[in-house]
C-alpha positions as CSV (number, residue, x, y, z in Angstrom):
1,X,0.0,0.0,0.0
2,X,1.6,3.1,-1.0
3,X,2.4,6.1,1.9
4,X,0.6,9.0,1.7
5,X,2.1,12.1,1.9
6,X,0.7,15.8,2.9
7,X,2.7,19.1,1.4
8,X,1.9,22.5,3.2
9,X,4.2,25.1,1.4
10,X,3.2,28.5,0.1
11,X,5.5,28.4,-2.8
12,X,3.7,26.8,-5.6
13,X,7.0,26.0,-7.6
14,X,7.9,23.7,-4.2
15,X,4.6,22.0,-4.3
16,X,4.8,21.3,-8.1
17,X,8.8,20.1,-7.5
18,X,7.9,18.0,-4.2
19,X,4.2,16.2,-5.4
20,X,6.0,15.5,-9.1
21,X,9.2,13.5,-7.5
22,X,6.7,11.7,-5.0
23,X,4.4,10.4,-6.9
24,X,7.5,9.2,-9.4
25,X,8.6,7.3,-6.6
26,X,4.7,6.0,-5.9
27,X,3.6,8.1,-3.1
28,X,0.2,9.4,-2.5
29,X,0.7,13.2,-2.4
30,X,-2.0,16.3,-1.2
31,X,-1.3,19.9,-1.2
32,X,-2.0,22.6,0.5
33,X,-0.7,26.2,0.1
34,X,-1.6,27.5,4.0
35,X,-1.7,26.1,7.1
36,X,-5.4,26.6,7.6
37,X,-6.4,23.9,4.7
38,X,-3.3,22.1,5.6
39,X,-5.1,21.1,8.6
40,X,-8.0,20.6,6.7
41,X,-7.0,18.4,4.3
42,X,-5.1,16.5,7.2
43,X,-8.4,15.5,9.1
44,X,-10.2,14.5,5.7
45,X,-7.5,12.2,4.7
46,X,-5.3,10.8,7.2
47,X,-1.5,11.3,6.0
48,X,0.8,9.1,6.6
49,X,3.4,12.3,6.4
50,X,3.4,15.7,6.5
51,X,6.0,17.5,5.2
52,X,5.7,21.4,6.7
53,X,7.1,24.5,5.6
54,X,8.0,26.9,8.3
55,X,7.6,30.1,6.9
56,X,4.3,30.8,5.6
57,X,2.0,33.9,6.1
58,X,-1.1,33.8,8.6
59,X,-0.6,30.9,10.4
60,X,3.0,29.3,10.3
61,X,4.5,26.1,10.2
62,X,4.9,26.4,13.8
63,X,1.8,27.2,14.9
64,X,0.4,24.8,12.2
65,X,2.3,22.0,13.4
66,X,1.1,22.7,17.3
67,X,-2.7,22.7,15.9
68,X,-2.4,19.6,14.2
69,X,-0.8,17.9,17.1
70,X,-3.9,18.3,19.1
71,X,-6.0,16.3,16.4
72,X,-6.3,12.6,18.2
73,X,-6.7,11.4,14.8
74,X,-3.0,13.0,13.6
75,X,-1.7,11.2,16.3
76,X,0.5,8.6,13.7
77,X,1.0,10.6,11.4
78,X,4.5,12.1,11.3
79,X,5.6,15.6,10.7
80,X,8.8,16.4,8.9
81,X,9.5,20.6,8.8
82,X,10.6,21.4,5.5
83,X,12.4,25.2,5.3
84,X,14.5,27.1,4.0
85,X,16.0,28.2,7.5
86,X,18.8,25.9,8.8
87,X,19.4,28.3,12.4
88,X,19.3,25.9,15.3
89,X,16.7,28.3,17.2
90,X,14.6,27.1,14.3
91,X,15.0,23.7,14.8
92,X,14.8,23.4,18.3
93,X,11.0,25.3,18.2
94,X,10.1,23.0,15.1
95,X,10.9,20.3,17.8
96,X,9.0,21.9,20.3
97,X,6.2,22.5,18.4
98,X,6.0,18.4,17.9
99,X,8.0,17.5,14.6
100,X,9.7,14.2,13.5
101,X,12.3,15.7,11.4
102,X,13.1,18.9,10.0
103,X,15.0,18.9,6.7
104,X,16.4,22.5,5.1
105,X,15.9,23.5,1.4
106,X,17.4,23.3,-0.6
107,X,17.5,19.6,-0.8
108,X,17.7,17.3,-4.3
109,X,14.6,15.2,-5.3
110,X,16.4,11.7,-4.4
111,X,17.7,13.0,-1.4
112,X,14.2,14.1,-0.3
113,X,12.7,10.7,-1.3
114,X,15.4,9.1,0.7
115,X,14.6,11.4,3.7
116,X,11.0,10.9,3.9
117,X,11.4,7.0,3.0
118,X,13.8,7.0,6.2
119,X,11.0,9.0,8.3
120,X,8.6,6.7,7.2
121,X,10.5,3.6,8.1
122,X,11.0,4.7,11.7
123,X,7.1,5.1,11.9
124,X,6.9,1.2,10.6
125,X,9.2,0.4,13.3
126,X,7.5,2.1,16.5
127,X,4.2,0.5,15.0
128,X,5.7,-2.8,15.6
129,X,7.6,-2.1,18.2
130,X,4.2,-1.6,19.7
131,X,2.6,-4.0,19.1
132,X,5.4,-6.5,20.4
133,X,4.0,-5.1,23.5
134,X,1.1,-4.7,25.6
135,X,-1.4,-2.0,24.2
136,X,-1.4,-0.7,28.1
137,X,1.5,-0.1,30.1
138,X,0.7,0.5,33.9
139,X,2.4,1.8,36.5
140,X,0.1,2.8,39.7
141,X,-1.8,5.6,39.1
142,X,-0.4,6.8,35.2
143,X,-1.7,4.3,32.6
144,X,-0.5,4.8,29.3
145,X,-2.9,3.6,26.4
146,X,-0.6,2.7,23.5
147,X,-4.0,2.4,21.0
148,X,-5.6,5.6,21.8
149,X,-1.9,7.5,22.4
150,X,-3.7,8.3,25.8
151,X,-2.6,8.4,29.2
152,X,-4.9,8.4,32.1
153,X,-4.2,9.8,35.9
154,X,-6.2,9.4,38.7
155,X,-9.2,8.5,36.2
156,X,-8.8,11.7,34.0
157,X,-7.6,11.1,30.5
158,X,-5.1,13.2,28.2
159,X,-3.6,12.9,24.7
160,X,-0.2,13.7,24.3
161,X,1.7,14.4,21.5
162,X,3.4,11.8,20.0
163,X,7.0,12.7,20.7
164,X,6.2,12.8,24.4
165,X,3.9,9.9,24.5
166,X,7.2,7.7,23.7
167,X,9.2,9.5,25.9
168,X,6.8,8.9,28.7
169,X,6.2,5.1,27.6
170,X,10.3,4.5,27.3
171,X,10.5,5.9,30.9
172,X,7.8,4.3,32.3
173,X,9.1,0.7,30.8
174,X,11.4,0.5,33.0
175,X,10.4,2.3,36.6
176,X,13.6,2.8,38.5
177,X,16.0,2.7,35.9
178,X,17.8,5.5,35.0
179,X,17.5,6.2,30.8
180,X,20.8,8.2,29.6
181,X,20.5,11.5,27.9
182,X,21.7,9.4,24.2
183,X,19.2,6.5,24.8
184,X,16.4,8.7,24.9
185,X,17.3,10.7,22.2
186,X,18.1,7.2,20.1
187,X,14.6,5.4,21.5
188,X,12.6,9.2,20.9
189,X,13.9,10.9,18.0
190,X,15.8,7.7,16.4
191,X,19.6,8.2,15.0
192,X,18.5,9.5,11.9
193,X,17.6,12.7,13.5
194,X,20.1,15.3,15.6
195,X,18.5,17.2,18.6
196,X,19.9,19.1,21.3
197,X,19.7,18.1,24.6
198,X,17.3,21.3,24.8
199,X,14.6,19.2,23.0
200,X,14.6,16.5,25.5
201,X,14.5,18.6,28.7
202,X,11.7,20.9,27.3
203,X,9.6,17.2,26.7
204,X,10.0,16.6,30.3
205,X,9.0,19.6,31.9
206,X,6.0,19.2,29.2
207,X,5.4,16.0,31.1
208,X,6.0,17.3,34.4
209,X,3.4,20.1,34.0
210,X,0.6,17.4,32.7
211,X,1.6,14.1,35.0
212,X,3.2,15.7,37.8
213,X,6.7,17.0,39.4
214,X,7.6,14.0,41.3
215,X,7.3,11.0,38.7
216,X,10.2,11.9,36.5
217,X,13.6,12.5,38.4
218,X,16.1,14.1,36.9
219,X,19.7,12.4,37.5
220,X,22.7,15.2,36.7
221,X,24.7,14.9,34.1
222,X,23.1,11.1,33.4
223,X,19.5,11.3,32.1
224,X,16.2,10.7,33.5
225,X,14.2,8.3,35.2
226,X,10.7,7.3,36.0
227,X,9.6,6.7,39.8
228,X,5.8,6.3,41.3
């Protein structure tokens, strides 16, 4: 079954580029030249992918990217940022905003391809990795609904986006055990992705603010770890 993949990019010369070189390669491509119908098109048609550009007028790719990450139904579906702007500040707030990836133009067709085939493939692999396990993790009074990418505390459900639903789950996998800084970073973002030790600590105090203080302690200079 061929992956389907979302563009949101005011340029239309970068829509034309990016939907002829997918489909060449047999993706199922949509377009959208704002953020608004981005999001629209997004809940008509779940996409496997969306590939993001930061700068657009109105709403932009960041604020974009936070909207759709409070769809339940967006939940699997990654986001890659696709700009122009290479500045680390950039990165890091496409990151906090809830990306996958973030890849700077300009980039060649078959590198792009490769890119998103390499995004896509992680997706495969946390799908499976899933399922390997149980769809509910629990640990006392936090249950984490792998299905639903819900957690629920004290009886009061939350969705979380999906970068700190797997931090949450890696932590909680092993209660007591301390997860170093480069584990979580490999097991969250995966090795095909770079991101700054900023990206993880803003994640936890994201998780912190929704589960708690006291559940995730903070080893210096080590990592994190999960405790009841």
């Amino acid at each position: 079954m061929s992956n389907s993949v979302l563009v949101i990019d005011d340029e239309q010369d970068i829509r034309v580029l990016i939907k002829y070189n997918l489909e060449k390669e047999g993706f199922i491509v949509t377009v959208a030249d704002n953020g608004s119908e981005g999001i629209n098109l997004a809940k008509q048609n779940i996409p496997d992918l969306i590939l993001l550009d930061v700068m657009m007028p109105g709403m932009d790719g960041i604020e974009t990217c936070e909207r759709l990450k409070e769809i339940p139904e967006l939940a699997g579906t990654m986001i890659c940022f696709l700009t122009a702007r290479g500045e680390d500040y950039s990165q890091i707030a496409g990151f906090d905003a809830g990306a996958d990836d973030y890849i700077t133009k300009p980039i060649k067709p078959k590198l792009l391809t490769s890119r998103i085939a390499a995004i896509l493939r992680r997706k495969s692999a946390d799908i499976h990795s899933g399922e390997r396990q149980n769809e509910e993790i629990n640990e006392n009074s936090i249950r984490i609904d792998r299905e639903r990418y819900l957690i629920s505390k004290g009886g009061e459900e939350m969705f979380l986006p999906r970068k700190e639903f797997e931090l949450l789950a890696l932590l909680m996998s092993k209660p007591g055990k301390v997860f170093h800084r480069d584990a979580i970073m490999n097991n969250v973002w995966g090795t095909d992705v770079i991101v700054g030790d900023r990206t993880i600590d803003v994640h936890i105090r994201k998780l912190r603010e929704k589960i708690g203080e006291t559940h995730i302690v903070t080893v210096k200079g080590v990592g994190y770890k999960f405790e009841d």
